[in-house]
N, C-alpha and C positions, 0 to 999 in steps of 0.2 A: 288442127292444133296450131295456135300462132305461135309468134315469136316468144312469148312470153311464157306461153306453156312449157315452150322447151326447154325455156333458159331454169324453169324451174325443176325443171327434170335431171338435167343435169348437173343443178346446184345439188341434189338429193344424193347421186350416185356416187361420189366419194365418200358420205357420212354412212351409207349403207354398206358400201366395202370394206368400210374400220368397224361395221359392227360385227359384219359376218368372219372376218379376219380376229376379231379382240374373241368372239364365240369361239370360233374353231382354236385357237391358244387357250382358251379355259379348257375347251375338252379334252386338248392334248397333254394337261397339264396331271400330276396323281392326284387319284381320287382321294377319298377318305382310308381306303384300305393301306393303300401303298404310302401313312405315314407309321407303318410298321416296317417296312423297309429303311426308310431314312432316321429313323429312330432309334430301332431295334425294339423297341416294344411289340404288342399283342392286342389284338381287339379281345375286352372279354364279353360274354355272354352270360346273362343272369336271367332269372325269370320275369326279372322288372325293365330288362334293358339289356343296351350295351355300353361300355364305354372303352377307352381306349387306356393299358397301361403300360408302364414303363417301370422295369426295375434294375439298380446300378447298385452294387455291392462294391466296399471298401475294405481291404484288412483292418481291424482294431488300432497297430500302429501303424495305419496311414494318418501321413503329418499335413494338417489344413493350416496353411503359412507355417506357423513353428511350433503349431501344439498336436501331438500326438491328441487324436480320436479317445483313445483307451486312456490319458490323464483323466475322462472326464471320470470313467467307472471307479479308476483308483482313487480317487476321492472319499472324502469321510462324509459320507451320508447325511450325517446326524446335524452338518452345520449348513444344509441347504435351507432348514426353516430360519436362520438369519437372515438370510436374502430376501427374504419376505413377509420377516416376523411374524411368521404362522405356527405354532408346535404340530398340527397335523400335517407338516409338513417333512415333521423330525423321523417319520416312520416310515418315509419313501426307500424303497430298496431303487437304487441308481437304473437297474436295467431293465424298471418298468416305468424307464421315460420315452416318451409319444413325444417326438421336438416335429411343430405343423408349420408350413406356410402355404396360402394361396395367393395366386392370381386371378387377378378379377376383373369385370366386364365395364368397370371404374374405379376411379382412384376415391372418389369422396363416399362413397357407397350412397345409399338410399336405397328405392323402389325399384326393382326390377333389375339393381347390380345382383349378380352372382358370382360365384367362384368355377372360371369354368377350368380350374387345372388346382390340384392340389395336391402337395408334396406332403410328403411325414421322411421321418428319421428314425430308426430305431437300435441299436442293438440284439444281435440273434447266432446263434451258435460262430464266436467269435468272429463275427464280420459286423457291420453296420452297412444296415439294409436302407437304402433309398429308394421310397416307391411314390412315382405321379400317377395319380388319376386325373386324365383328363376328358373333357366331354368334344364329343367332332360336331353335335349342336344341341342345343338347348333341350330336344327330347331324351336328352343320356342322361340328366341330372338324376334322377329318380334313381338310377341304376348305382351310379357313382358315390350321391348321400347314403346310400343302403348301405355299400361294403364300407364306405370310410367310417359309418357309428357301430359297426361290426368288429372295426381292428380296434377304434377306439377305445371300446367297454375291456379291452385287453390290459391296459394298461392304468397304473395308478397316479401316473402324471403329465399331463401335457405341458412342451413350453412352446413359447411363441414371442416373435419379435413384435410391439403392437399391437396383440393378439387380443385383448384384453378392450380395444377401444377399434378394434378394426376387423382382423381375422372373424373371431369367436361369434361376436351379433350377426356379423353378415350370416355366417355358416348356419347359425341356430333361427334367424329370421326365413334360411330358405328350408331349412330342414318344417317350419311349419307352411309351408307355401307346399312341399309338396306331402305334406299329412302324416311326417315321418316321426319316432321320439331322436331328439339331440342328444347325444351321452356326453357332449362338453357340459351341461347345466350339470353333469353331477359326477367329474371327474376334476381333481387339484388339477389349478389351473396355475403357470408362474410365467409370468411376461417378462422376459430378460432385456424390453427395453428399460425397466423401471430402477435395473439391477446397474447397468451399462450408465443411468444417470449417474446414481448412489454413487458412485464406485471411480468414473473417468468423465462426468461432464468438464472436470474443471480444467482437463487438457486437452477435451476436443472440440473440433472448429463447432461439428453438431455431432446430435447420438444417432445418425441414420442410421441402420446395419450396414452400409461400407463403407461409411469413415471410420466406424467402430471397429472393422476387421481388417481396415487396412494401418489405423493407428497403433490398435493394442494386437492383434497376430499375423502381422504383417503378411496379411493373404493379398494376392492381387488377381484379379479376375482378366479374363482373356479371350474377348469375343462374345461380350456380356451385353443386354441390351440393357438402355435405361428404364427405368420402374413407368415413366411414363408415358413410352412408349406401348407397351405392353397390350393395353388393352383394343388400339388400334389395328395393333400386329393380329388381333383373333379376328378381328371384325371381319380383316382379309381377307384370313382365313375361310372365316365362314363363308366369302363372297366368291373367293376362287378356287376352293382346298387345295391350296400350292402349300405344301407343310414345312417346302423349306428353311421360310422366317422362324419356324415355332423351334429351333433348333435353341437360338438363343436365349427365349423365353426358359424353354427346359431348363438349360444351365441356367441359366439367373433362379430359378428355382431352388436349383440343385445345391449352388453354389450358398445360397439364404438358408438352407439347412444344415450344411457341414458348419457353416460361421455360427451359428448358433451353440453347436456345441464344443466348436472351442470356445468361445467365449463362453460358456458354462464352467469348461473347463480353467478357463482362468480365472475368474471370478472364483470359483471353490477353494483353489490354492491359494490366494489372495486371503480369505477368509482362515487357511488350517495356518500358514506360516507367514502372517502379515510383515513379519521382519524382514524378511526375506524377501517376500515377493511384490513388497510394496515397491516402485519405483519412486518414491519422494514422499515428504513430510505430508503433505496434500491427502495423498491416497491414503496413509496409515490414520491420517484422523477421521476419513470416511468409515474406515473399516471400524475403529472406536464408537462411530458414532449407531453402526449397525449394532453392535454391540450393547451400546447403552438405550436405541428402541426395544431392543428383546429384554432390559435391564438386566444383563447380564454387566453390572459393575465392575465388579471385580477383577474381568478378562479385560474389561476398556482398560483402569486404571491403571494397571499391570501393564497394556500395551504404551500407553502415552509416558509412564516412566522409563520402559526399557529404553525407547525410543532416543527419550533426554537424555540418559544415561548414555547412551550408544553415541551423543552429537547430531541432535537433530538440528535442523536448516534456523536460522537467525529469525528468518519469515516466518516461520511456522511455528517458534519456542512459544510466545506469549498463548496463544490458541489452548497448543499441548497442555500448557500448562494451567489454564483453565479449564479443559475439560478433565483431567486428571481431578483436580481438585474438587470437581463439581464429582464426578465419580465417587471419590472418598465421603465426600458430603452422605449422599446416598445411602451408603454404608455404615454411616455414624464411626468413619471413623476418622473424626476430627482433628487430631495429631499432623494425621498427613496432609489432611485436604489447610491447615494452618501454613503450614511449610508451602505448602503449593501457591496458596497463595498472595505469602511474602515474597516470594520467589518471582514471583510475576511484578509485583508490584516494583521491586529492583529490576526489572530488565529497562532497555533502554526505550520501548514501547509505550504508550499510554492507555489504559483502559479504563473505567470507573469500577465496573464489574468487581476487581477482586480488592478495591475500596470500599465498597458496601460489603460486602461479606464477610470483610476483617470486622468492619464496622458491627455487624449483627454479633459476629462470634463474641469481641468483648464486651458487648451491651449487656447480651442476654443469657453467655453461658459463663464468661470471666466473672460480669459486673462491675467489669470497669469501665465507667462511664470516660470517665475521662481520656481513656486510651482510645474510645470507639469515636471519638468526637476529633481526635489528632487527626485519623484518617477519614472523614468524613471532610474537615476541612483544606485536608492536603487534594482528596479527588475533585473538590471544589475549584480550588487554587487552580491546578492546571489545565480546566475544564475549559475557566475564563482565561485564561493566556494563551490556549487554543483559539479560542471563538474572538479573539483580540487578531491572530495573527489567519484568521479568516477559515481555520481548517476544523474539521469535523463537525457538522451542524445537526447528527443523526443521534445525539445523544440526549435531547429532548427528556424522554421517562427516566434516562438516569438522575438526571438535573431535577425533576421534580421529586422523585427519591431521595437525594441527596438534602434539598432543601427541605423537606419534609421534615427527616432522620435529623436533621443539624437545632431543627428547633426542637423537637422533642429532647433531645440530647441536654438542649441550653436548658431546659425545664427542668428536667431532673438537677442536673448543677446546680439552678439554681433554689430549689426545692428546701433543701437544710440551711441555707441563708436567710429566706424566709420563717423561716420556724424561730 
């Protein structure tokens, strides 16, 4: 052996002693078994598997930031198909809601992501049940898809945060990967990120679920890991079964289920007493506007008067006040929706909108040409003193509207002259 053999021998024996050293730390480390100890969960056994679960019970009035659990049941059932302008959604009884989230093996999903942890929320002899199923590796999926479309076919509604563009394809892509039937394909589905837009995009920074639960119920989370982190944290896992990182994943779980349904909860009160629980002119015209997708007129209309009546915000009058009148519209009942619209056209605001529409009313239902042609040229007038003074250039289709309407109008005027 020369000089060089050895020197290679002993370059070896230091990378060898951090392998046998980093082994013997993996083996001393808990197995798979013992993250029922650090969890408190159960390995369960099925005849298709096993997998690992976890169950945490809350009293009904446990308060998730400031909303009591149990506002969400006391809620009026009947106005949860506004939030999604569904009517088979009108017939959900509250305490056969399935609220799902997972964690997953990637954030952008595709081929081969799965869900190897997944939470539900439910409601159950006066407590709210939170149960994780998760997999210790990729052979427990079978076992875990089994019980989760098991509890699911239980229930008449699932919700989910993103659930809808993310959760649900994942979950039903792997439920055919392992030959299983999906009960989400045919159970009401409601994504209460779509509700969280509708309802508070226009006060928050984004609609993640914890700007949304730390904005609208002031929950704050506490030893929470970040979403994208997550799926790194299992790989870990899988690589050293040290379960102690997965503590945080848990709660970050746990925690995306409780915020779900207070913000259900807020969101439903929001909907029964919008006076009240709206915080600003903003929100109450979201609420109107969910209103007039369902066309339910008459509740919009009704909310955008009290609203004025009551002193709504200076920002937000002109808005109110055409969608009120568009409401009335609706309804044929013209009276109001007249009023509404002069109403607007006096504020100190400019708009075209309730200039055409004076315009149509006395073309077509007055026949007064002449009055319809005043306001035609008056939203004219200020259109161009606008675009003079360089401001609102999005008014393009009302302008061709408007010109349209002004020559037609001239026509008629001038019609019995000709004669």
């Amino acid at each position: 052996m020369d000089i060089k053999e050895r020197l290679q021998l002993i370059d070896k024996l230091p990378r060898n002693k951090n392998k046998i050293v980093s082994q013997q730390r993996v083996d001393s480390l808990p197995g798979p078994a013992n993250i029922e100890q650090l969890l408190g969960g159960q390995m369960v056994e099925t005849p298709s598997g096993r997998y690992f679960c976890l169950e945490k019970t809350h009293p009904v009035d446990y308060r998730h930031g400031v909303v009591p659990l149990l506002s969400y049941l006391e809620s009026d059932a009947s106005l949860l198909h506004l939030l999604v302008n569904d009517p088979e959604f009108g017939a959900v009884e509250l305490e056969q809601t399935l609220f799902i989230d997972t964690e997953t093996t990637g954030l952008s999903g595709g081929a081969g992501t799965c869900a190897f942890l997944v939470g539900v929320g439910y409601f159950q002899d006066s407590e709210f049940r939170v149960v994780q199923y998760f997999m210790n590796d990729f052979d427990e999926e079978h076992a875990l898809m089994e019980t989760l479309a098991k509890l699911v076919s239980r229930f008449q509604v699932i919700v989910s945060y993103n659930g809808k563009s993310y959760d649900i394809p994942l979950l039903n892509s792997r439920y055919i990967y392992q030959g299983l039937k999906s009960e989400f394909q045919t159970v009401r589905h409601f994504d209460l990120l779509h509700t969280v837009r509708r309802l508070w995009k226009h006060r928050l920074p984004d609609c993640s679920l914890a700007t949304a639960e730390q904005h609208l119920i002031k929950n704050t989370r506490e030893g929470d890991i970040p979403g994208y982190l997550i799926p790194i944290t299992y790989f870990d896992y899988l690589r050293t079964k040290d379960a102690g990182p997965l503590k945080s994943v848990f709660y970050h779980n746990q925690q995306d289920i409780l915020s779900m349904v207070a913000l259900m909860a807020k969101a439903m009160h929001v909907l029964q007493d919008p006076l009240r629980h709206c915080e600003n002119g903003e929100e109450l015209l979201r609420v109107g506007k969910l209103y007039e997708a369902c066309r339910r007129y008459g509740e919009a209309g009704r909310l955008y008067q009290s609203h004025l009546e009551n002193g709504a915000d200076e920002s937000n009058e002109q808005e109110l006040l055409i969608r009120m009148a568009y409401a009335y519209k609706k309804l044929n009942q013209w009276n109001r929706a007249v009023k509404a619209w002069q109403a607007c056209v006096e504020t100190k605001r400019f708009h075209p909108l309730p200039y055409i529409e004076l315009a149509k009313h006395y073309e077509h239902r007055v026949k007064d040409v002449s009055a319809a042609k005043k306001f035609v040229d008056k939203a004219l007038k200020e259109m161009m003193i606008l675009a003079n003074l360089g401001r609102r250039t999005d008014w393009d289709e009302y302008g061709e509207d408007l010109k349209y309407r002004l020559q037609r109008l001239e026509r008629k005027l001038d019609a019995p002259l000709a004669k």
